[in-house]
C-alpha positions, 0 to 999 in steps of 0.5 A: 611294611609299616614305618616302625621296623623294630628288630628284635634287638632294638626292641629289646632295648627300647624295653629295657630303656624305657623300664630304665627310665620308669624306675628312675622316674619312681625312684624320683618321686618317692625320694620327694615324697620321702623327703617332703614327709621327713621334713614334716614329722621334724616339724611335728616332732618339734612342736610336740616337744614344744606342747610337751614343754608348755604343759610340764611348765604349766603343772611346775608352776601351779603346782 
């Protein structure tokens, strides 16, 4: 007998505990990653309008 003695139950719901666990985790860092990649594209949509604005100005004005 070795020291660890899982039942088929017990088992069953370390498996089903540690895939638990597993998506939680997953689950975790892609809605970090989401929302770190969101903040980004706010930041890049924001300084485009702002090119986008700057160069519509500079035309207006030379024209």
């Amino acid at each position: 007998m070795s020291m660890i003695d899982f039942t088929n139950t017990e088992m069953a719901v370390a498996v089903i505990f540690t895939l638990i666990i597993m998506f939680v985790i997953s689950f975790a860092v892609s809605f970090l990653f989401w929302l770190i990649y969101h903040q980004n594209m706010k930041k890049v949509d924001y300084r485009m309008k702002l090119a986008t604005q700057l160069v519509v100005n500079k035309k207006r004005h030379s024209a």
